[in-house]
C-alpha positions as a Python dict, from the first residue, in 0.01 Angstrom:
ca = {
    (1, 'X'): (0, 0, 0),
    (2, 'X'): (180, 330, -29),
    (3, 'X'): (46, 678, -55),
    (4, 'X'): (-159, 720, -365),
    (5, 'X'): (-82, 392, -536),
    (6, 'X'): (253, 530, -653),
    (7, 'X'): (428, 248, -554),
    (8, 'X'): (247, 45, -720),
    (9, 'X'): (234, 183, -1024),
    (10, 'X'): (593, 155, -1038),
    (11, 'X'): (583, -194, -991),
    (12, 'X'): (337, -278, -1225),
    (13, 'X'): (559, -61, -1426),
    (14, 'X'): (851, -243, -1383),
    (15, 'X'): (699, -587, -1417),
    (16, 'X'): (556, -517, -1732),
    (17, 'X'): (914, -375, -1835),
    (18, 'X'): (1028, -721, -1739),
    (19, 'X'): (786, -898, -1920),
    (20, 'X'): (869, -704, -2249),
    (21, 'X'): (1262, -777, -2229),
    (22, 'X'): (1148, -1132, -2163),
    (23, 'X'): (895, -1163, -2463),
    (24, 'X'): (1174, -955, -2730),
    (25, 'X'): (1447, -1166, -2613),
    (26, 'X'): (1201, -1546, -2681),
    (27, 'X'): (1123, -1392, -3026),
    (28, 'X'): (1470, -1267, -3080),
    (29, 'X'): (1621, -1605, -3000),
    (30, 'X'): (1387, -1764, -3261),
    (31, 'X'): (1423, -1880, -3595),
    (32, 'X'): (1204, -1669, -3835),
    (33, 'X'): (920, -1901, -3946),
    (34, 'X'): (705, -1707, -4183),
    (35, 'X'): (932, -1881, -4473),
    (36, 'X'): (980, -1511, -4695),
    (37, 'X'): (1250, -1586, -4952),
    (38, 'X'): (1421, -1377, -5213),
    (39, 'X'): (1526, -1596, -5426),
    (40, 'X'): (1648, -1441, -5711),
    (41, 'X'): (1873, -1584, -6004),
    (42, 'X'): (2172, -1319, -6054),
    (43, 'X'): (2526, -1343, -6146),
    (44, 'X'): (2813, -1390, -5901),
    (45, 'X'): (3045, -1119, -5898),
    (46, 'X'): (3324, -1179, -5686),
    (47, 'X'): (3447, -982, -5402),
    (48, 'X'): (3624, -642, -5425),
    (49, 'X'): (3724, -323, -5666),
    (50, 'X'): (3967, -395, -5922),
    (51, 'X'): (3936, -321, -6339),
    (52, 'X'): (3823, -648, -6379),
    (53, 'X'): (3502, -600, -6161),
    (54, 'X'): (3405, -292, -6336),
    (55, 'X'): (3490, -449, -6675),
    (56, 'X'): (3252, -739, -6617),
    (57, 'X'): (2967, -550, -6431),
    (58, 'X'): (2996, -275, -6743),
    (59, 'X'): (2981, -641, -6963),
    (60, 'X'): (2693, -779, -6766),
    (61, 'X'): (2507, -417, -6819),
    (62, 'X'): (2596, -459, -7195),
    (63, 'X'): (2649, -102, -7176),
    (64, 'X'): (2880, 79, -7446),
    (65, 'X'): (3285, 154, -7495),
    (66, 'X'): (3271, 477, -7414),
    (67, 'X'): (3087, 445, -7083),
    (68, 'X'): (3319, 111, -6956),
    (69, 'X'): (3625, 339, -7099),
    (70, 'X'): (3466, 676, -6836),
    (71, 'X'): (3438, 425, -6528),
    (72, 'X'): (3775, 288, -6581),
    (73, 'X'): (3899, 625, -6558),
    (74, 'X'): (3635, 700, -6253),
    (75, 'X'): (3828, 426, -6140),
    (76, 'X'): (4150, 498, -6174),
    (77, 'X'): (4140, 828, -6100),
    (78, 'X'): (3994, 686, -5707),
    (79, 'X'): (4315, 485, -5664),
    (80, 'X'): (4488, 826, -5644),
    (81, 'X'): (4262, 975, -5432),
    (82, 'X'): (4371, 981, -5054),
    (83, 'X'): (4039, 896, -4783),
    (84, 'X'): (3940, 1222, -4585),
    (85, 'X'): (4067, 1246, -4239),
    (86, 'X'): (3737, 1384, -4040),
    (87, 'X'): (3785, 1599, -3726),
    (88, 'X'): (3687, 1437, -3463),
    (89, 'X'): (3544, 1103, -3629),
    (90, 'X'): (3683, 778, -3582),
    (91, 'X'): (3627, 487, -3746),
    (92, 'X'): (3761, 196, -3905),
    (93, 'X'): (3950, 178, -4230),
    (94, 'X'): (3659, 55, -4501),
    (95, 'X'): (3819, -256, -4696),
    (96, 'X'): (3724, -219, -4994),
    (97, 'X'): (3845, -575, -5071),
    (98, 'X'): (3637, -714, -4873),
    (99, 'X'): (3283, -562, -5052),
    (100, 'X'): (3069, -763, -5284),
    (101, 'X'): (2863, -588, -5576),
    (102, 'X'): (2524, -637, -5513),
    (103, 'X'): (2452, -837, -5840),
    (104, 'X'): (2243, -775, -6110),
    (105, 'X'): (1919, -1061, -6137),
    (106, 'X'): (1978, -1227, -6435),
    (107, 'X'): (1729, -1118, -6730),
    (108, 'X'): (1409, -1365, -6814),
    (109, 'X'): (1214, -1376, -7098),
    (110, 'X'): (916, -1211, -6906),
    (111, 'X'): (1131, -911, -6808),
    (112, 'X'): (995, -603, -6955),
    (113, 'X'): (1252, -392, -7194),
    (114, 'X'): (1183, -50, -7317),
    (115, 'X'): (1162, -90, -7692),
    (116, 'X'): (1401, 207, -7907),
    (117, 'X'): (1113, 302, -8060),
    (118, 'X'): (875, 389, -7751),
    (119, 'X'): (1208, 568, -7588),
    (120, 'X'): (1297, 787, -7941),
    (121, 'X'): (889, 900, -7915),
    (122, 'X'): (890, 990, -7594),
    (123, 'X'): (1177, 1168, -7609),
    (124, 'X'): (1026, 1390, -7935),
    (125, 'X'): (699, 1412, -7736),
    (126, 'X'): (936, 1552, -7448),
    (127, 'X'): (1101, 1751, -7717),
    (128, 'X'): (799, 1851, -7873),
    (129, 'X'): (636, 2028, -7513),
    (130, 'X'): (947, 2141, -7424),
    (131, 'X'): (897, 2387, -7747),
    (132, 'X'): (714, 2775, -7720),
    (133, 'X'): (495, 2590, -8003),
    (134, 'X'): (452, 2246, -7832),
    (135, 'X'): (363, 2412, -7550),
    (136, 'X'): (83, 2656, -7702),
    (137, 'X'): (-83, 2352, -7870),
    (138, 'X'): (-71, 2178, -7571),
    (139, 'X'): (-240, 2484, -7400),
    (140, 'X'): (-472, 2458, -7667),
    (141, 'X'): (-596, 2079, -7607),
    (142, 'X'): (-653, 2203, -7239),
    (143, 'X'): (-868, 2467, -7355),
    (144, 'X'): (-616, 2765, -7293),
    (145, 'X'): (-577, 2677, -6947),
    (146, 'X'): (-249, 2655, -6797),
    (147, 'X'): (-52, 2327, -6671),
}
């Protein structure tokens, strides 16, 4: 016994430190059992940055000429571009090579799509209250109060 206990306090202390390396280091060790699984159908898109990966992620987004015709040129312009040299920061040179795209799930049937028509109205309702006369008869369905 030592004078007030302080002693064994740290003991205690330390054993329970112990004890909690012990216990993270069993569950660390073991296979995760709880069975969670994303599995999600997508498209493979191979590894690396080239013209051809942007080509066929732009085709997978079915997005339009213009926008696969600015990325290329995102794209391009990046080759030319020389990496930052940080003061004082050191790290290792990224390989961009080596990166995979996170893909893009593949579409269902069940997967919801914004319709053109519920887009063009909401975009004349935003249109519409972003007016000096949307905006009054707006005020006016509120009862003249403000937002």
């Amino acid at each position: 016994m030592s004078l007030c206990g302080i002693e064994t306090v740290s003991a205690k202390a330390a054993f329970d430190d112990d004890f909690r390396r012990r216990r993270c280091k069993t569950f660390a060790s073991q296979d995760y059992k709880w069975g969670f699984v994303s599995d999600i159908a997508a498209d493979a898109i191979p590894a690396g940055l080239s013209e051809d990966v942007v080509r066929l992620i732009s085709r997978k987004k079915n997005e339009p000429a213009f926008m696969l015709e600015w990325r290329l040129k995102a794209y391009r312009h990046w080759l030319t571009m020389k990496e930052p040299e940080w003061a004082n920061v050191h790290y290792q040179a990224i390989d961009y090579q080596k990166i995979i795209t996170t893909p893009l799930p593949k579409p269902t049937p069940s997967t919801p799509r914004a319709s053109t028509k519920s887009i063009l109205s909401c975009s004349a309702l935003t249109k519409n209250l972003a007016s000096p006369a949307g905006a009054r008869v707006a005020r006016r369905r509120r009862g003249g109060r403000g937002l």
